[in-house]
N, C-alpha and C positions, 0 to 999 in steps of 0.2 A: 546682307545689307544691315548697315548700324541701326537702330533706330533714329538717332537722328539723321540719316540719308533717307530713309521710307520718309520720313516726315515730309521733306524738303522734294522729294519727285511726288507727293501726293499736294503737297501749293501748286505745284508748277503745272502740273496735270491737271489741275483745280482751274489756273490762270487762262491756261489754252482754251479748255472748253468754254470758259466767259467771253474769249475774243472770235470764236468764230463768227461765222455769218448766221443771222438772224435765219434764215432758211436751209441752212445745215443744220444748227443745233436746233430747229423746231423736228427732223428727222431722227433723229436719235431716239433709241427704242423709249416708249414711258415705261413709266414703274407698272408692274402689276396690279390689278386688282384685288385690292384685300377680299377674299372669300369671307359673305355672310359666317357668322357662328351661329350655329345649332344652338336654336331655345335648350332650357335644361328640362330634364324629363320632369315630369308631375313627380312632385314628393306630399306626400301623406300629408294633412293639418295636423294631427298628431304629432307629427316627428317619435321620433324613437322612445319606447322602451316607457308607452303611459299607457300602461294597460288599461281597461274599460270592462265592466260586465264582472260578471261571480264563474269561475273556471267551474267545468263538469269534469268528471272522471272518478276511475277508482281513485287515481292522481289526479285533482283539479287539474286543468289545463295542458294535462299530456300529451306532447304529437309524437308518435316515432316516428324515426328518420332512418330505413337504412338505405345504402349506397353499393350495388355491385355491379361493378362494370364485368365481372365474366358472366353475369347475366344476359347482356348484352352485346354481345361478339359480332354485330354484323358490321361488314364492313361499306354497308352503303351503294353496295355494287349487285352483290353474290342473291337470286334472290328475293325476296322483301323482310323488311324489317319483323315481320310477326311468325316467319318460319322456324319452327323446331330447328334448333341445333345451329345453323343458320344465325338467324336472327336472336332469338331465344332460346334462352335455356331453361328448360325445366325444371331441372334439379336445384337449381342456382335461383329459380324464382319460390319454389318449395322452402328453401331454408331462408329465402328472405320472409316470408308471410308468419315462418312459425316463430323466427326469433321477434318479430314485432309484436306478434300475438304475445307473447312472454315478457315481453318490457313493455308492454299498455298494461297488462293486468299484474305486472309482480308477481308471477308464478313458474315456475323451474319446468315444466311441462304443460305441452299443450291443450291436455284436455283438462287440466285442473287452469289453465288461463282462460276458456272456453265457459268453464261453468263458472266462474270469477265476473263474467263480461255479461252470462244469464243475469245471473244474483242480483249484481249491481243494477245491469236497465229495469229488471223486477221490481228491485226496491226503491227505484225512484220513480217510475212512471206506474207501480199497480199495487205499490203498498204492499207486495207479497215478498214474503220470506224462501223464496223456491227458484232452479235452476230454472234450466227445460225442459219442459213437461211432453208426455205425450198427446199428439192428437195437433201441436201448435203449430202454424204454417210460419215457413219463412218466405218472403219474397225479395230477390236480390236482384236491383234496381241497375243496368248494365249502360254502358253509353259508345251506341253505335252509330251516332251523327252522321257519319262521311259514307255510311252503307249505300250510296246514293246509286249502286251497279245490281241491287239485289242479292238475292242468296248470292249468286256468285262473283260478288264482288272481289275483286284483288286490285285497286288502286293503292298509291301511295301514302295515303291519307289518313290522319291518326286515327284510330277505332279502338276499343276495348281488345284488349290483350290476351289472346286464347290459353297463354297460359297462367297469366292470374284469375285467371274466372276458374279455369281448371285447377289449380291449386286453393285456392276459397273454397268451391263447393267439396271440394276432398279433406278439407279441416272440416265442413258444417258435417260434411257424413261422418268422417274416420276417428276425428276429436272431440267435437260435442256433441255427435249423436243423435244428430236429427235423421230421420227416415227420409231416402231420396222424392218416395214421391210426395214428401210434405215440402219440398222444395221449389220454388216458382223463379226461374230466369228470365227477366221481361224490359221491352224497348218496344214502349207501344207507340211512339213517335216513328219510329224508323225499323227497318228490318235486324233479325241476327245472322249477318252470313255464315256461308258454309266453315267457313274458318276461323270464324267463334266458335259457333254451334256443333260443330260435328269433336272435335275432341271430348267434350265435357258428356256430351250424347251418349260416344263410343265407353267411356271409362263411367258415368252413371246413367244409364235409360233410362231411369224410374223417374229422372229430374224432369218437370216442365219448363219448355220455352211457351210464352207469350210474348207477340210480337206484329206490325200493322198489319202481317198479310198471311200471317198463319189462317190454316184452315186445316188444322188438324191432319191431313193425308200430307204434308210435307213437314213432317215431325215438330212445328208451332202450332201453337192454338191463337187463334182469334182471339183481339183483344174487346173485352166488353165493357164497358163504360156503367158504373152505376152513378146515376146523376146528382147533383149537389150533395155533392159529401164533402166538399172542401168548400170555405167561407176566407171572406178576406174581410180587411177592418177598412175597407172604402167601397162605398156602391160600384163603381165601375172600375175595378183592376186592372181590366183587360188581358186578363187570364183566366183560364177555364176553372171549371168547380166540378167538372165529372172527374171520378179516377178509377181507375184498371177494378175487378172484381178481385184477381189477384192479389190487389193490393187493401182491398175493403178487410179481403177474407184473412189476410196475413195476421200473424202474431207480432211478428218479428220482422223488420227491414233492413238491408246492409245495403249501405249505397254504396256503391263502387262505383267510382268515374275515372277522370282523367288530368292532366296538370297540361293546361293549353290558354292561349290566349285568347279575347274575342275581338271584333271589332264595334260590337255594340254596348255589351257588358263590364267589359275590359279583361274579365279573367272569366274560365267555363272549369268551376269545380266540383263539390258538391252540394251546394247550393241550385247551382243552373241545370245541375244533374234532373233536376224533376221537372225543365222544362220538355223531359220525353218520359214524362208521368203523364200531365195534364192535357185535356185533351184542344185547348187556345193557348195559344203560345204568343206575347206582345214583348215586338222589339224596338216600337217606338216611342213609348209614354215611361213609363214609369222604369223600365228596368236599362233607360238607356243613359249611361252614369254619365259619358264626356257632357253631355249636355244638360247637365241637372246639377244644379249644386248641391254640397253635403246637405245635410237634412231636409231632404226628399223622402218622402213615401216611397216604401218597397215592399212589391209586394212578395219577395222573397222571405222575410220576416213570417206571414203571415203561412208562407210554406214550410218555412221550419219551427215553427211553433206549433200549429196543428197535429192535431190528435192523432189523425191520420197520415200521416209524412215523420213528422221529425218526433213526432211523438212517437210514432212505431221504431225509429232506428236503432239497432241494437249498435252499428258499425258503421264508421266512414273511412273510406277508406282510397284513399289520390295512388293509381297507378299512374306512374311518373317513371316506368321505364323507358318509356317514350315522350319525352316532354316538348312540347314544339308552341313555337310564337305566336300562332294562331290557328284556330278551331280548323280554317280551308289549306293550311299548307302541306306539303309534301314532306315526310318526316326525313326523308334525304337529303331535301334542298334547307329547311327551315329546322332540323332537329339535334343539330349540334348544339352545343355551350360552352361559347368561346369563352365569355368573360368567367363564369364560375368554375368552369373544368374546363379549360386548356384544349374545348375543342373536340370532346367528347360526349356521350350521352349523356341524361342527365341520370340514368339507372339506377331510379330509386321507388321503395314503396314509402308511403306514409298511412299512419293510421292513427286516428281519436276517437275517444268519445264525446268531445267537443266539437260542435260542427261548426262553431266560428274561430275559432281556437285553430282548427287544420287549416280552412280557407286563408284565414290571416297569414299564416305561414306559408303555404301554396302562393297567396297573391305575391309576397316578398320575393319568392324563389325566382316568379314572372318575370317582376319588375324591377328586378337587380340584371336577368341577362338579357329581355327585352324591352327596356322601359320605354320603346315608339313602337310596339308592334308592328302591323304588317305597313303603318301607316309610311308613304311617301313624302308627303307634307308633315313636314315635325312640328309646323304647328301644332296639325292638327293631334291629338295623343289621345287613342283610345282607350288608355288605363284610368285618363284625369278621372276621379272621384271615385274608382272600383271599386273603395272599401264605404263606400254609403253604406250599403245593405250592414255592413259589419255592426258599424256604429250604431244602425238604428235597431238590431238585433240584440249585441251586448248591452245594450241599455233596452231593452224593449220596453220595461216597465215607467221610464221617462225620457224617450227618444229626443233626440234633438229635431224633429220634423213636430215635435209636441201630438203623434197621433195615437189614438186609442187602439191600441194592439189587441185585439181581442178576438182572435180566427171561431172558436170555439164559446164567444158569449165569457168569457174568464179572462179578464186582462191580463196580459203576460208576463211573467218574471223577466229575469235577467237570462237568456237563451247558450250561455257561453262568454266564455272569456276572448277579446280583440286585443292587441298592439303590434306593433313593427319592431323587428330586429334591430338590434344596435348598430349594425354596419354590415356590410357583404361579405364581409373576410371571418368574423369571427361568429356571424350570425347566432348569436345570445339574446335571448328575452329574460326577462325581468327572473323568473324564477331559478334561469342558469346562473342570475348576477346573485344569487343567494335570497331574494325578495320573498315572502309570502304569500305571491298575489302573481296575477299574469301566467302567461304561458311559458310551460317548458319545453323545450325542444331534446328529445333525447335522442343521442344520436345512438344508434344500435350499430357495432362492430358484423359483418356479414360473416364473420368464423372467430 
Protein backbone atom coordinates (compact mmCIF):
# COMPACT_ATOMS: atom_id res chain seq x y z
CA UNK A 1 0.00 0.00 0.00
CA UNK A 2 1.27 3.72 -1.08
CA UNK A 3 1.50 5.87 1.59
CA UNK A 4 -0.88 8.03 0.38
CA UNK A 5 -3.62 4.93 0.25
CA UNK A 6 -2.64 3.98 4.21
CA UNK A 7 -3.32 7.73 4.74
CA UNK A 8 -6.64 7.75 3.06
CA UNK A 9 -8.14 4.09 4.71
CA UNK A 10 -6.80 5.43 8.11
CA UNK A 11 -9.55 9.04 7.66
CA UNK A 12 -12.09 6.66 6.51
CA UNK A 13 -11.39 4.19 9.36
CA UNK A 14 -11.11 7.38 11.61
CA UNK A 15 -14.79 8.60 9.92
CA UNK A 16 -16.70 5.10 10.75
CA UNK A 17 -15.78 4.97 14.25
CA UNK A 18 -17.24 8.77 14.78
CA UNK A 19 -20.46 7.58 13.30
CA UNK A 20 -21.35 4.56 15.07
CA UNK A 21 -23.88 4.36 17.75
CA UNK A 22 -23.17 6.18 21.03
CA UNK A 23 -23.49 2.55 22.74
CA UNK A 24 -21.37 0.66 20.40
CA UNK A 25 -18.47 2.97 20.40
CA UNK A 26 -18.82 3.39 24.41
CA UNK A 27 -17.89 -0.61 24.01
CA UNK A 28 -14.90 -0.52 22.37
CA UNK A 29 -11.83 -1.75 24.49
CA UNK A 30 -10.29 1.62 26.47
CA UNK A 31 -6.70 2.34 26.24
CA UNK A 32 -4.70 0.86 29.01
CA UNK A 33 -3.61 1.97 32.04
CA UNK A 34 -0.33 3.71 32.08
CA UNK A 35 1.61 1.74 34.78
CA UNK A 36 2.79 4.00 37.88
CA UNK A 37 6.93 4.58 37.28
CA UNK A 38 9.16 3.40 39.93
CA UNK A 39 10.45 6.46 42.26
CA UNK A 40 14.39 6.54 41.50
CA UNK A 41 16.50 4.88 43.96
CA UNK A 42 18.23 7.07 46.76
CA UNK A 43 21.45 8.58 45.31
CA UNK A 44 24.06 9.99 47.72
CA UNK A 45 23.94 14.12 48.63
CA UNK A 46 27.43 13.84 47.59
CA UNK A 47 26.96 12.72 44.24
CA UNK A 48 30.14 11.29 42.82
CA UNK A 49 33.74 11.44 43.10
CA UNK A 50 33.87 14.44 46.42
CA UNK A 51 35.72 12.75 48.49
CA UNK A 52 35.63 13.72 52.54
CA UNK A 53 38.11 12.69 55.43
CA UNK A 54 42.18 12.18 55.28
CA UNK A 55 42.57 8.40 53.52
CA UNK A 56 44.46 5.67 55.97
CA UNK A 57 46.80 3.13 54.56
CA UNK A 58 50.29 2.13 53.55
CA UNK A 59 48.42 3.72 50.39
CA UNK A 60 45.94 6.36 51.71
CA UNK A 61 42.78 5.21 50.79
CA UNK A 62 43.39 1.71 49.21
CA UNK A 63 40.54 -0.89 48.83
CA UNK A 64 41.54 -4.15 46.91
CA UNK A 65 39.32 -5.60 44.74
CA UNK A 66 39.79 -9.04 43.31
CA UNK A 67 37.18 -10.85 41.20
CA UNK A 68 37.14 -14.82 40.69
CA UNK A 69 34.47 -16.47 39.65
CA UNK A 70 36.19 -20.16 39.64
CA UNK A 71 36.19 -19.49 43.20
CA UNK A 72 32.75 -19.70 42.96
CA UNK A 73 31.53 -22.71 40.84
CA UNK A 74 28.20 -23.47 42.36
CA UNK A 75 25.76 -23.82 40.43
CA UNK A 76 22.76 -23.09 42.73
CA UNK A 77 21.43 -26.47 42.75
CA UNK A 78 24.27 -29.01 43.58
CA UNK A 79 24.66 -28.74 47.36
CA UNK A 80 25.01 -25.29 49.18
CA UNK A 81 26.84 -22.54 48.36
CA UNK A 82 29.71 -22.87 51.23
CA UNK A 83 30.59 -26.57 50.18
CA UNK A 84 34.33 -27.35 49.26
CA UNK A 85 34.59 -27.94 45.70
CA UNK A 86 31.00 -27.49 45.26
CA UNK A 87 30.48 -24.35 46.15
CA UNK A 88 33.96 -23.02 47.05
CA UNK A 89 37.07 -23.31 46.22
CA UNK A 90 39.81 -23.28 48.20
CA UNK A 91 42.76 -22.95 46.33
CA UNK A 92 40.94 -20.23 44.16
CA UNK A 93 40.04 -18.35 47.54
CA UNK A 94 43.96 -18.94 48.94
CA UNK A 95 45.30 -17.03 45.85
CA UNK A 96 42.69 -14.52 46.19
CA UNK A 97 43.65 -13.39 49.94
CA UNK A 98 47.52 -13.58 49.13
CA UNK A 99 47.45 -11.41 46.02
CA UNK A 100 45.26 -8.74 48.05
CA UNK A 101 47.40 -9.04 50.80
CA UNK A 102 50.28 -7.96 48.17
CA UNK A 103 48.54 -5.13 46.50
CA UNK A 104 47.25 -3.50 50.07
CA UNK A 105 50.81 -3.52 51.21
CA UNK A 106 53.12 -3.12 47.90
CA UNK A 107 55.17 -6.06 48.67
CA UNK A 108 56.04 -9.01 46.16
CA UNK A 109 55.52 -11.79 48.92
CA UNK A 110 53.32 -12.59 51.51
CA UNK A 111 54.95 -12.48 54.49
CA UNK A 112 57.11 -9.29 53.88
CA UNK A 113 53.17 -7.77 53.07
CA UNK A 114 52.28 -9.34 56.58
CA UNK A 115 55.01 -7.42 58.30
CA UNK A 116 54.45 -4.27 56.14
CA UNK A 117 50.51 -4.33 57.57
CA UNK A 118 52.33 -5.00 61.52
CA UNK A 119 54.85 -1.89 60.91
CA UNK A 120 52.33 0.27 59.60
CA UNK A 121 49.09 -0.22 62.39
CA UNK A 122 52.27 -0.13 64.97
CA UNK A 123 53.24 3.13 63.80
CA UNK A 124 50.10 4.74 63.64
CA UNK A 125 48.22 3.62 66.49
CA UNK A 126 51.58 2.77 69.22
CA UNK A 127 54.09 4.99 68.05
CA UNK A 128 56.37 1.84 67.79
CA UNK A 129 58.86 1.11 65.29
CA UNK A 130 58.37 -3.03 65.38
CA UNK A 131 56.30 -5.86 63.34
CA UNK A 132 54.72 -8.61 65.59
CA UNK A 133 55.91 -9.27 68.39
CA UNK A 134 55.69 -12.27 70.49
CA UNK A 135 53.34 -12.99 73.31
CA UNK A 136 50.47 -10.36 71.11
CA UNK A 137 47.04 -11.69 70.83
CA UNK A 138 45.04 -11.50 67.61
CA UNK A 139 41.31 -11.53 67.70
CA UNK A 140 39.38 -12.10 64.41
CA UNK A 141 36.04 -10.73 64.65
CA UNK A 142 33.68 -13.38 62.12
CA UNK A 143 30.01 -12.64 61.14
CA UNK A 144 27.65 -15.54 61.56
CA UNK A 145 24.29 -13.64 61.70
CA UNK A 146 22.01 -16.31 59.99
CA UNK A 147 23.55 -19.32 62.46
CA UNK A 148 20.03 -19.06 63.66
CA UNK A 149 19.96 -23.55 63.47
CA UNK A 150 23.03 -23.85 65.80
CA UNK A 151 26.26 -25.59 65.56
CA UNK A 152 24.38 -27.45 62.91
CA UNK A 153 23.20 -25.16 61.09
CA UNK A 154 23.00 -25.58 57.10
CA UNK A 155 20.34 -23.16 55.76
CA UNK A 156 20.70 -21.08 52.85
CA UNK A 157 21.51 -17.95 54.26
CA UNK A 158 24.55 -15.93 53.98
CA UNK A 159 27.16 -16.77 56.97
CA UNK A 160 31.01 -16.30 56.97
CA UNK A 161 32.74 -18.15 54.50
CA UNK A 162 34.60 -21.44 55.81
CA UNK A 163 36.96 -20.96 53.44
CA UNK A 164 37.99 -17.43 53.88
CA UNK A 165 38.42 -17.71 57.54
CA UNK A 166 40.45 -20.88 56.65
CA UNK A 167 42.63 -19.15 54.28
CA UNK A 168 43.05 -15.90 56.77
CA UNK A 169 44.10 -17.72 59.74
CA UNK A 170 46.54 -19.78 57.51
CA UNK A 171 48.22 -16.29 56.23
CA UNK A 172 48.16 -15.04 60.38
CA UNK A 173 50.03 -18.66 61.19
CA UNK A 174 52.08 -19.47 57.86
CA UNK A 175 53.01 -15.66 56.76
CA UNK A 176 53.15 -13.43 59.70
CA UNK A 177 53.80 -15.74 62.23
CA UNK A 178 51.54 -15.47 64.75
CA UNK A 179 51.29 -18.65 67.10
CA UNK A 180 47.77 -20.51 66.61
CA UNK A 181 46.97 -20.43 70.12
CA UNK A 182 47.56 -16.41 70.34
CA UNK A 183 44.71 -16.54 67.89
CA UNK A 184 40.85 -15.81 69.05
CA UNK A 185 37.98 -16.65 66.36
CA UNK A 186 34.84 -14.97 67.91
CA UNK A 187 30.83 -14.10 67.26
CA UNK A 188 29.70 -13.42 70.56
CA UNK A 189 26.27 -12.47 69.25
CA UNK A 190 25.51 -15.69 67.46
CA UNK A 191 26.99 -19.12 67.22
CA UNK A 192 30.08 -20.63 64.89
CA UNK A 193 28.53 -23.57 63.04
CA UNK A 194 30.01 -26.71 62.48
CA UNK A 195 30.81 -25.54 59.03
CA UNK A 196 32.67 -22.63 59.85
CA UNK A 197 34.36 -23.99 62.71
CA UNK A 198 35.35 -27.44 62.06
CA UNK A 199 37.73 -26.71 58.99
CA UNK A 200 39.90 -24.07 60.44
CA UNK A 201 39.77 -26.51 63.83
CA UNK A 202 40.83 -29.56 61.76
CA UNK A 203 43.80 -27.57 59.75
CA UNK A 204 44.71 -25.28 63.35
CA UNK A 205 43.54 -26.79 66.99
CA UNK A 206 45.76 -24.48 68.71
CA UNK A 207 43.16 -21.57 67.29
CA UNK A 208 40.37 -20.43 69.81
CA UNK A 209 36.74 -20.12 69.01
CA UNK A 210 34.60 -17.69 71.13
CA UNK A 211 31.16 -17.79 70.72
CA UNK A 212 27.30 -17.14 72.66
CA UNK A 213 27.07 -20.80 73.61
CA UNK A 214 30.45 -22.17 73.92
CA UNK A 215 31.24 -23.91 76.92
CA UNK A 216 34.49 -25.15 76.34
CA UNK A 217 33.48 -29.17 75.87
CA UNK A 218 32.13 -28.25 72.44
CA UNK A 219 35.43 -26.93 71.03
CA UNK A 220 34.07 -22.78 71.89
CA UNK A 221 34.66 -21.03 74.74
CA UNK A 222 32.16 -18.99 76.46
CA UNK A 223 31.91 -15.50 75.66
CA UNK A 224 32.91 -13.11 78.78
CA UNK A 225 31.84 -9.62 78.86
CA UNK A 226 34.18 -7.19 80.69
CA UNK A 227 32.01 -4.20 81.46
CA UNK A 228 32.31 -0.50 80.16
CA UNK A 229 35.15 -0.63 78.16
CA UNK A 230 33.49 0.92 75.18
CA UNK A 231 32.10 4.75 75.70
CA UNK A 232 30.08 6.69 73.13
CA UNK A 233 29.91 10.58 72.67
CA UNK A 234 26.06 10.68 73.65
CA UNK A 235 24.58 9.63 77.21
CA UNK A 236 22.24 7.09 75.71
CA UNK A 237 23.43 5.28 72.35
CA UNK A 238 21.55 2.63 72.92
CA UNK A 239 24.24 0.27 72.34
CA UNK A 240 26.12 -1.83 74.69
CA UNK A 241 29.59 -0.77 76.37
CA UNK A 242 30.58 -4.43 77.68
CA UNK A 243 33.05 -6.20 75.03
CA UNK A 244 34.22 -9.92 74.55
CA UNK A 245 37.66 -10.44 77.03
CA UNK A 246 39.03 -11.72 73.92
CA UNK A 247 38.73 -8.74 72.53
CA UNK A 248 39.86 -6.50 75.73
CA UNK A 249 43.04 -9.04 75.79
CA UNK A 250 43.78 -8.63 71.95
CA UNK A 251 46.63 -6.82 70.34
CA UNK A 252 45.49 -6.96 67.03
CA UNK A 253 41.90 -7.07 65.42
CA UNK A 254 40.94 -8.25 61.62
CA UNK A 255 37.42 -7.69 61.00
CA UNK A 256 36.14 -9.94 58.50
CA UNK A 257 32.55 -9.78 57.65
CA UNK A 258 30.52 -9.78 54.73
CA UNK A 259 28.99 -7.55 51.63
CA UNK A 260 24.96 -7.80 52.16
CA UNK A 261 22.19 -5.52 52.49
CA UNK A 262 20.03 -4.61 55.56
CA UNK A 263 16.84 -3.50 56.05
CA UNK A 264 17.37 -1.12 58.89
CA UNK A 265 20.97 -0.08 58.39
CA UNK A 266 20.85 -0.17 54.66
CA UNK A 267 24.20 -2.05 54.16
CA UNK A 268 25.86 -4.69 56.96
CA UNK A 269 29.69 -4.28 56.46
CA UNK A 270 32.40 -3.70 58.60
CA UNK A 271 31.19 -1.13 60.46
CA UNK A 272 27.85 -3.25 61.65
CA UNK A 273 30.31 -6.13 61.93
CA UNK A 274 30.70 -5.21 65.66
CA UNK A 275 27.11 -5.17 66.23
CA UNK A 276 28.09 -9.11 67.20
CA UNK A 277 30.94 -7.62 69.38
CA UNK A 278 28.75 -5.52 71.72
CA UNK A 279 26.91 -6.98 74.07
CA UNK A 280 23.05 -4.25 73.26
CA UNK A 281 22.52 -4.07 69.80
CA UNK A 282 19.79 -0.74 68.76
CA UNK A 283 17.91 -1.12 65.66
CA UNK A 284 15.61 1.60 66.09
CA UNK A 285 17.23 5.01 67.18
CA UNK A 286 20.24 5.98 66.00
CA UNK A 287 21.65 3.48 63.51
CA UNK A 288 18.31 3.39 61.60
CA UNK A 289 19.40 5.56 58.41
CA UNK A 290 15.94 5.51 55.91
CA UNK A 291 14.53 7.44 58.81
CA UNK A 292 17.06 9.76 59.98
CA UNK A 293 18.40 12.44 57.85
CA UNK A 294 22.22 12.94 57.02
CA UNK A 295 23.79 14.45 59.83
CA UNK A 296 22.46 12.10 62.49
CA UNK A 297 24.49 10.89 65.30
CA UNK A 298 25.94 7.46 64.87
CA UNK A 299 26.90 5.62 67.00
CA UNK A 300 29.04 3.58 64.64
CA UNK A 301 31.62 6.59 64.64
CA UNK A 302 32.13 6.03 68.04
CA UNK A 303 32.86 2.13 67.45
CA UNK A 304 35.42 2.75 64.92
CA UNK A 305 37.26 5.30 66.50
CA UNK A 306 37.66 3.55 69.98
CA UNK A 307 40.60 2.36 71.21
CA UNK A 308 39.34 -0.80 71.58
CA UNK A 309 37.55 -1.67 68.13
CA UNK A 310 38.79 0.33 65.46
CA UNK A 311 41.68 1.37 67.18
CA UNK A 312 42.84 -2.48 67.63
CA UNK A 313 42.15 -3.22 63.72
CA UNK A 314 44.97 -4.29 62.04
CA UNK A 315 42.65 -5.57 58.79
CA UNK A 316 39.18 -5.08 57.08
CA UNK A 317 38.35 -7.18 55.27
CA UNK A 318 34.39 -7.70 52.93
CA UNK A 319 34.11 -11.45 51.93
CA UNK A 320 31.91 -10.83 48.99
CA UNK A 321 32.15 -14.09 47.50
CA UNK A 322 28.75 -14.43 48.39
CA UNK A 323 27.20 -11.06 48.18
CA UNK A 324 23.34 -10.96 48.49
CA UNK A 325 20.53 -7.98 48.76
CA UNK A 326 19.94 -8.58 52.14
CA UNK A 327 21.26 -9.80 55.58
CA UNK A 328 17.79 -12.55 55.71
CA UNK A 329 17.91 -13.79 52.02
CA UNK A 330 18.68 -16.94 50.56
CA UNK A 331 22.03 -16.72 48.59
CA UNK A 332 20.18 -18.86 45.70
CA UNK A 333 17.20 -16.89 45.52
CA UNK A 334 18.78 -13.23 46.26
CA UNK A 335 22.68 -13.89 45.40
CA UNK A 336 23.05 -13.47 41.74
CA UNK A 337 24.08 -9.91 40.10
CA UNK A 338 22.26 -9.32 37.28
CA UNK A 339 23.01 -5.74 36.72
CA UNK A 340 26.94 -5.67 37.46
CA UNK A 341 27.83 -9.35 36.31
CA UNK A 342 25.40 -10.73 33.85
CA UNK A 343 23.89 -12.76 36.53
CA UNK A 344 26.62 -14.15 38.36
CA UNK A 345 28.21 -14.08 41.78
CA UNK A 346 29.54 -11.31 42.85
CA UNK A 347 33.03 -13.45 43.73
CA UNK A 348 35.00 -11.18 45.28
CA UNK A 349 37.36 -10.26 48.33
CA UNK A 350 38.11 -6.76 49.34
CA UNK A 351 40.48 -5.59 51.76
CA UNK A 352 41.69 -1.89 53.52
CA UNK A 353 43.19 -0.43 55.99
CA UNK A 354 40.69 2.27 55.68
CA UNK A 355 37.43 1.31 57.42
CA UNK A 356 35.46 4.06 55.68
CA UNK A 357 37.25 4.02 52.69
CA UNK A 358 36.09 -0.12 52.05
CA UNK A 359 32.50 0.55 53.48
CA UNK A 360 32.14 3.39 50.99
CA UNK A 361 32.98 1.09 48.27
CA UNK A 362 31.03 -2.04 49.66
CA UNK A 363 27.96 0.38 50.02
CA UNK A 364 28.28 1.46 46.06
CA UNK A 365 28.76 -2.26 45.00
CA UNK A 366 25.13 -2.67 47.16
CA UNK A 367 23.49 0.17 45.76
CA UNK A 368 24.43 0.02 42.07
CA UNK A 369 22.82 -3.87 41.94
CA UNK A 370 20.27 -3.49 44.73
CA UNK A 371 19.37 -0.06 45.15
CA UNK A 372 15.40 -1.02 46.74
CA UNK A 373 16.70 -4.00 48.63
CA UNK A 374 14.37 -6.50 49.83
CA UNK A 375 11.86 -3.64 49.99
CA UNK A 376 8.42 -4.28 48.06
CA UNK A 377 7.10 -0.71 48.47
CA UNK A 378 9.82 1.26 46.38
CA UNK A 379 8.92 3.96 48.18
CA UNK A 380 9.84 2.82 50.89
CA UNK A 381 14.23 2.48 50.30
CA UNK A 382 16.14 0.87 52.91
CA UNK A 383 19.64 2.30 51.66
CA UNK A 384 17.97 6.17 51.88
CA UNK A 385 21.03 7.78 53.88
CA UNK A 386 23.34 4.52 54.48
CA UNK A 387 26.36 6.54 54.11
CA UNK A 388 25.47 8.87 57.41
CA UNK A 389 27.77 7.00 59.56
CA UNK A 390 30.39 7.57 56.45
CA UNK A 391 30.18 11.27 56.47
CA UNK A 392 30.06 11.62 60.10
CA UNK A 393 33.07 9.32 60.48
CA UNK A 394 35.32 10.93 57.65
CA UNK A 395 34.70 14.13 59.02
CA UNK A 396 34.60 13.05 62.65
CA UNK A 397 36.76 15.87 63.86
CA UNK A 398 33.85 18.42 62.47
CA UNK A 399 30.83 16.17 61.54
CA UNK A 400 27.96 17.63 59.88
CA UNK A 401 25.51 16.35 63.09
CA UNK A 402 28.18 19.20 64.85
CA UNK A 403 28.79 16.24 67.65
CA UNK A 404 31.60 15.81 70.02
CA UNK A 405 33.16 12.60 68.86
CA UNK A 406 35.25 11.66 71.59
CA UNK A 407 34.64 7.63 72.52
CA UNK A 408 37.94 7.76 74.52
CA UNK A 409 37.77 11.42 76.24
CA UNK A 410 40.20 12.58 72.88
CA UNK A 411 38.16 14.18 70.27
CA UNK A 412 38.45 12.41 66.95
CA UNK A 413 40.54 12.99 63.95
CA UNK A 414 39.43 12.28 60.63
CA UNK A 415 38.68 8.21 60.78
CA UNK A 416 39.20 7.35 56.85
CA UNK A 417 38.59 8.65 53.68
CA UNK A 418 34.48 8.55 52.19
CA UNK A 419 33.06 9.33 48.42
CA UNK A 420 31.10 7.45 45.59
CA UNK A 421 32.28 6.07 42.48
CA UNK A 422 31.92 7.87 39.25
CA UNK A 423 29.30 5.53 37.67
CA UNK A 424 28.54 1.66 37.64
CA UNK A 425 30.51 0.77 34.58
CA UNK A 426 33.80 2.23 35.18
CA UNK A 427 33.52 2.28 38.91
CA UNK A 428 36.65 5.04 39.40
CA UNK A 429 37.22 7.14 42.56
CA UNK A 430 38.98 10.07 42.58
CA UNK A 431 42.60 8.67 42.99
CA UNK A 432 41.98 6.14 39.90
CA UNK A 433 40.94 9.84 38.07
CA UNK A 434 44.72 10.61 38.83
CA UNK A 435 43.64 12.99 42.22
CA UNK A 436 45.75 13.17 45.28
CA UNK A 437 42.98 12.67 47.64
CA UNK A 438 40.05 10.16 48.01
CA UNK A 439 39.89 6.66 47.53
CA UNK A 440 41.53 4.12 45.18
CA UNK A 441 39.99 1.15 44.13
CA UNK A 442 42.67 -1.31 42.99
CA UNK A 443 41.48 -3.88 41.08
CA UNK A 444 43.70 -6.97 41.62
CA UNK A 445 44.04 -9.44 38.41
CA UNK A 446 43.22 -13.20 40.16
CA UNK A 447 46.43 -14.77 38.04
Amino acid sequence: MSTRSYALARILALLAGALLPAGLAAAQPAAAAATPAAPPPWAPSDGPNHPMGVGRGIFPGRVTWIRDTSATPWDGKTGNWWDEGTGIRQPAVDNMLSRSLRALSGKAEDRAAWEALFQYFNQQQRQLKAGYRSGEKVAVKINCNNAYGGYGDVDGQIDQSPQVLLGLVGQLVNAAGVPQEMITVYEAARVVPDRVYLPTHTAFPRVRFVDSQGNGANGRYPVEYVEEMLNYSMPDPKVGRDLPRCVVEATYLVNLTLVKGHPTTGVSLTAKNHYGTVDVRDHEVYVNAHSHPMGTYHPFVDMIGSRELGGKTLLFILDGLYGVRDVNDNVADYGHWNKLFHGEWLSSVFMSLDPIAIDSVGLDFLRAEFPYGRSTDLNFQPMRNADNYLHEAALADHPPSGVRYAPDGVPLKSLGVHEHWNNEVDREYSRNLGRDEGIELRVVPPN
